[in-house]
VOPAGU-2260 file (C-alpha; in pm, 1 decimal, decimal comma):
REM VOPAGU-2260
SITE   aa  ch    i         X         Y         Z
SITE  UNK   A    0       0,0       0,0       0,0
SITE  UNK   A    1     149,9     332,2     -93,1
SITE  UNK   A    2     232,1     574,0     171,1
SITE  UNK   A    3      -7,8     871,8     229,5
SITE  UNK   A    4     277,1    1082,7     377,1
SITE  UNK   A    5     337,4    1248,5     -31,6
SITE  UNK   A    6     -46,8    1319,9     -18,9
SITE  UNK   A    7     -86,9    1501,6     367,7
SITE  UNK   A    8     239,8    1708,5     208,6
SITE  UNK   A    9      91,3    1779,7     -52,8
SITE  UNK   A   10    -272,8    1849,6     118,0
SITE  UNK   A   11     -91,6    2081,1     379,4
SITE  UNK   A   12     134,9    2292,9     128,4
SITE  UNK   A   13    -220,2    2374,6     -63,4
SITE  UNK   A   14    -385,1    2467,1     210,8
SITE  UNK   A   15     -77,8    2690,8     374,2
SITE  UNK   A   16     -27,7    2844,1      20,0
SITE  UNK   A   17    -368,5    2865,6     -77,7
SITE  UNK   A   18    -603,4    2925,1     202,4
SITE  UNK   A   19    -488,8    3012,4     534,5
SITE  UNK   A   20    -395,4    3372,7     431,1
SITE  UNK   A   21    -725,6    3425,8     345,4
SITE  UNK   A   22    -835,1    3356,6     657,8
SITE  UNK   A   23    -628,9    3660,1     814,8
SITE  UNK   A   24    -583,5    3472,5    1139,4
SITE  UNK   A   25    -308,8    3208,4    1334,8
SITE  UNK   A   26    -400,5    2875,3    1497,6
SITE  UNK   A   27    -465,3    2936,4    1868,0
SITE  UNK   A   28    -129,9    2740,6    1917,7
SITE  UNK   A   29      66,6    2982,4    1728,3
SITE  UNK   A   30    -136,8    3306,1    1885,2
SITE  UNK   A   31    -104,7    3197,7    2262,9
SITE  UNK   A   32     286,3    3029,8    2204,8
SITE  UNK   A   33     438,8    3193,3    1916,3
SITE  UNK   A   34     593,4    2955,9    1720,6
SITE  UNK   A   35     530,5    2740,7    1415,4
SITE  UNK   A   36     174,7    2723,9    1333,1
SITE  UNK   A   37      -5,9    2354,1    1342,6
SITE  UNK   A   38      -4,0    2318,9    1005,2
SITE  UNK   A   39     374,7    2414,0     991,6
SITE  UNK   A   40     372,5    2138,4    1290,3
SITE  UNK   A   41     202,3    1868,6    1135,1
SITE  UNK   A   42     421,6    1898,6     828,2
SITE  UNK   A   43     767,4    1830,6    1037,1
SITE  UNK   A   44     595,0    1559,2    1211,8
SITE  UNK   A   45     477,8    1391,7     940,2
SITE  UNK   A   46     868,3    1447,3     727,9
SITE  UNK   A   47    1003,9    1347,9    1054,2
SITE  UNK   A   48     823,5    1022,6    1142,9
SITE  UNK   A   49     544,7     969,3     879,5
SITE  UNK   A   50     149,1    1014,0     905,5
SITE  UNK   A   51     119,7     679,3    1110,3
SITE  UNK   A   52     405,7     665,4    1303,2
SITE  UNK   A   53     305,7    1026,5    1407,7
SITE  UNK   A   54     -43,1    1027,8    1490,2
SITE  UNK   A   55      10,1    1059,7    1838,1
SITE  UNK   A   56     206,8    1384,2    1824,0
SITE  UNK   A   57     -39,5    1497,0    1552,7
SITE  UNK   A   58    -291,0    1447,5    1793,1
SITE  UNK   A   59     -95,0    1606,4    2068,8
SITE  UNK   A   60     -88,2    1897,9    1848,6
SITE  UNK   A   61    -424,0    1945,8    1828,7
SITE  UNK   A   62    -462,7    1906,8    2206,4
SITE  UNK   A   63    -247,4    2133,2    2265,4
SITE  UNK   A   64    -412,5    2397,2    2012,9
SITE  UNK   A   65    -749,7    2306,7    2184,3
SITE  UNK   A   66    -637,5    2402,0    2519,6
SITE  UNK   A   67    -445,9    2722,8    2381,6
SITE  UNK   A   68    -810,9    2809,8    2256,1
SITE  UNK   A   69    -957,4    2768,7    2590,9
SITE  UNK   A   70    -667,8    3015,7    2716,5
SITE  UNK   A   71    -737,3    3254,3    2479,9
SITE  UNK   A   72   -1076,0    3187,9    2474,4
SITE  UNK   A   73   -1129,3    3315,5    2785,3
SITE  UNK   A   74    -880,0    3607,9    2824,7
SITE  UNK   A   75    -604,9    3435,6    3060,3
SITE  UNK   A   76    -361,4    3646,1    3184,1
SITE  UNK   A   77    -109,4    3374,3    2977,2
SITE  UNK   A   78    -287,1    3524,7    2698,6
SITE  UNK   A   79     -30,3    3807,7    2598,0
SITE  UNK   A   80    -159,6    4146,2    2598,0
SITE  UNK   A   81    -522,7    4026,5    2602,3
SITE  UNK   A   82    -859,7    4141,8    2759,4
SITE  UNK   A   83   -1050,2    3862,2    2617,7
SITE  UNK   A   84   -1098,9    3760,2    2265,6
SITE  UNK   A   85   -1071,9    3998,4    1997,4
SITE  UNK   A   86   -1024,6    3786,2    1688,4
SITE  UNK   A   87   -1226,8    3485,0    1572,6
SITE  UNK   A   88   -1130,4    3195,2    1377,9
SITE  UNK   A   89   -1096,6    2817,0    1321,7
SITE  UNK   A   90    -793,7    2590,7    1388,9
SITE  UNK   A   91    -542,0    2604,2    1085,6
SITE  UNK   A   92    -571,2    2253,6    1007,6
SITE  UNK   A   93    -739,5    1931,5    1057,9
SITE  UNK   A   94   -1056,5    1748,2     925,8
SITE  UNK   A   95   -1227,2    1972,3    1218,2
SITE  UNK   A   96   -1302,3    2303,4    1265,6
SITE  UNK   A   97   -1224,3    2412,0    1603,2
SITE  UNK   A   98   -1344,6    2752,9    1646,2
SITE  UNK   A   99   -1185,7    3026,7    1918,5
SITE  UNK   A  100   -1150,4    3353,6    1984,0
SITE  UNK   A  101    -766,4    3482,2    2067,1
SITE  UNK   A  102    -640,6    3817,0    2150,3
Protein backbone atom coordinates (compact mmCIF):
# COMPACT_ATOMS: atom_id res chain seq x y z
CA UNK A 1 0.00 0.00 0.00
CA UNK A 2 1.50 3.32 -0.93
CA UNK A 3 2.32 5.74 1.71
CA UNK A 4 -0.08 8.72 2.29
CA UNK A 5 2.77 10.83 3.77
CA UNK A 6 3.37 12.48 -0.32
CA UNK A 7 -0.47 13.20 -0.19
CA UNK A 8 -0.87 15.02 3.68
CA UNK A 9 2.40 17.08 2.09
CA UNK A 10 0.91 17.80 -0.53
CA UNK A 11 -2.73 18.50 1.18
CA UNK A 12 -0.92 20.81 3.79
CA UNK A 13 1.35 22.93 1.28
CA UNK A 14 -2.20 23.75 -0.63
CA UNK A 15 -3.85 24.67 2.11
CA UNK A 16 -0.78 26.91 3.74
CA UNK A 17 -0.28 28.44 0.20
CA UNK A 18 -3.69 28.66 -0.78
CA UNK A 19 -6.03 29.25 2.02
CA UNK A 20 -4.89 30.12 5.34
CA UNK A 21 -3.95 33.73 4.31
CA UNK A 22 -7.26 34.26 3.45
CA UNK A 23 -8.35 33.57 6.58
CA UNK A 24 -6.29 36.60 8.15
CA UNK A 25 -5.83 34.72 11.39
CA UNK A 26 -3.09 32.08 13.35
CA UNK A 27 -4.00 28.75 14.98
CA UNK A 28 -4.65 29.36 18.68
CA UNK A 29 -1.30 27.41 19.18
CA UNK A 30 0.67 29.82 17.28
CA UNK A 31 -1.37 33.06 18.85
CA UNK A 32 -1.05 31.98 22.63
CA UNK A 33 2.86 30.30 22.05
CA UNK A 34 4.39 31.93 19.16
CA UNK A 35 5.93 29.56 17.21
CA UNK A 36 5.30 27.41 14.15
CA UNK A 37 1.75 27.24 13.33
CA UNK A 38 -0.06 23.54 13.43
CA UNK A 39 -0.04 23.19 10.05
CA UNK A 40 3.75 24.14 9.92
CA UNK A 41 3.73 21.38 12.90
CA UNK A 42 2.02 18.69 11.35
CA UNK A 43 4.22 18.99 8.28
CA UNK A 44 7.67 18.31 10.37
CA UNK A 45 5.95 15.59 12.12
CA UNK A 46 4.78 13.92 9.40
CA UNK A 47 8.68 14.47 7.28
CA UNK A 48 10.04 13.48 10.54
CA UNK A 49 8.23 10.23 11.43
CA UNK A 50 5.45 9.69 8.80
CA UNK A 51 1.49 10.14 9.06
CA UNK A 52 1.20 6.79 11.10
CA UNK A 53 4.06 6.65 13.03
CA UNK A 54 3.06 10.27 14.08
CA UNK A 55 -0.43 10.28 14.90
CA UNK A 56 0.10 10.60 18.38
CA UNK A 57 2.07 13.84 18.24
CA UNK A 58 -0.40 14.97 15.53
CA UNK A 59 -2.91 14.47 17.93
CA UNK A 60 -0.95 16.06 20.69
CA UNK A 61 -0.88 18.98 18.49
CA UNK A 62 -4.24 19.46 18.29
CA UNK A 63 -4.63 19.07 22.06
CA UNK A 64 -2.47 21.33 22.65
CA UNK A 65 -4.13 23.97 20.13
CA UNK A 66 -7.50 23.07 21.84
CA UNK A 67 -6.38 24.02 25.20
CA UNK A 68 -4.46 27.23 23.82
CA UNK A 69 -8.11 28.10 22.56
CA UNK A 70 -9.57 27.69 25.91
CA UNK A 71 -6.68 30.16 27.16
CA UNK A 72 -7.37 32.54 24.80
CA UNK A 73 -10.76 31.88 24.74
CA UNK A 74 -11.29 33.15 27.85
CA UNK A 75 -8.80 36.08 28.25
CA UNK A 76 -6.05 34.36 30.60
CA UNK A 77 -3.61 36.46 31.84
CA UNK A 78 -1.09 33.74 29.77
CA UNK A 79 -2.87 35.25 26.99
CA UNK A 80 -0.30 38.08 25.98
CA UNK A 81 -1.60 41.46 25.98
CA UNK A 82 -5.23 40.26 26.02
CA UNK A 83 -8.60 41.42 27.59
CA UNK A 84 -10.50 38.62 26.18
CA UNK A 85 -10.99 37.60 22.66
CA UNK A 86 -10.72 39.98 19.97
CA UNK A 87 -10.25 37.86 16.88
CA UNK A 88 -12.27 34.85 15.73
CA UNK A 89 -11.30 31.95 13.78
CA UNK A 90 -10.97 28.17 13.22
CA UNK A 91 -7.94 25.91 13.89
CA UNK A 92 -5.42 26.04 10.86
CA UNK A 93 -5.71 22.54 10.08
CA UNK A 94 -7.40 19.32 10.58
CA UNK A 95 -10.57 17.48 9.26
CA UNK A 96 -12.27 19.72 12.18
CA UNK A 97 -13.02 23.03 12.66
CA UNK A 98 -12.24 24.12 16.03
CA UNK A 99 -13.45 27.53 16.46
CA UNK A 100 -11.86 30.27 19.18
CA UNK A 101 -11.50 33.54 19.84
CA UNK A 102 -7.66 34.82 20.67
CA UNK A 103 -6.41 38.17 21.50
Amino acid sequence: MPSLDPLALSGIRFYQRFLSGRKGFRCAHAALYGGETCSAAIARIIREEGLRPGRRRIAARFRECRAAHELLRVGSPLAFGTNGPRVRGVCCCGPIPIPFRCG
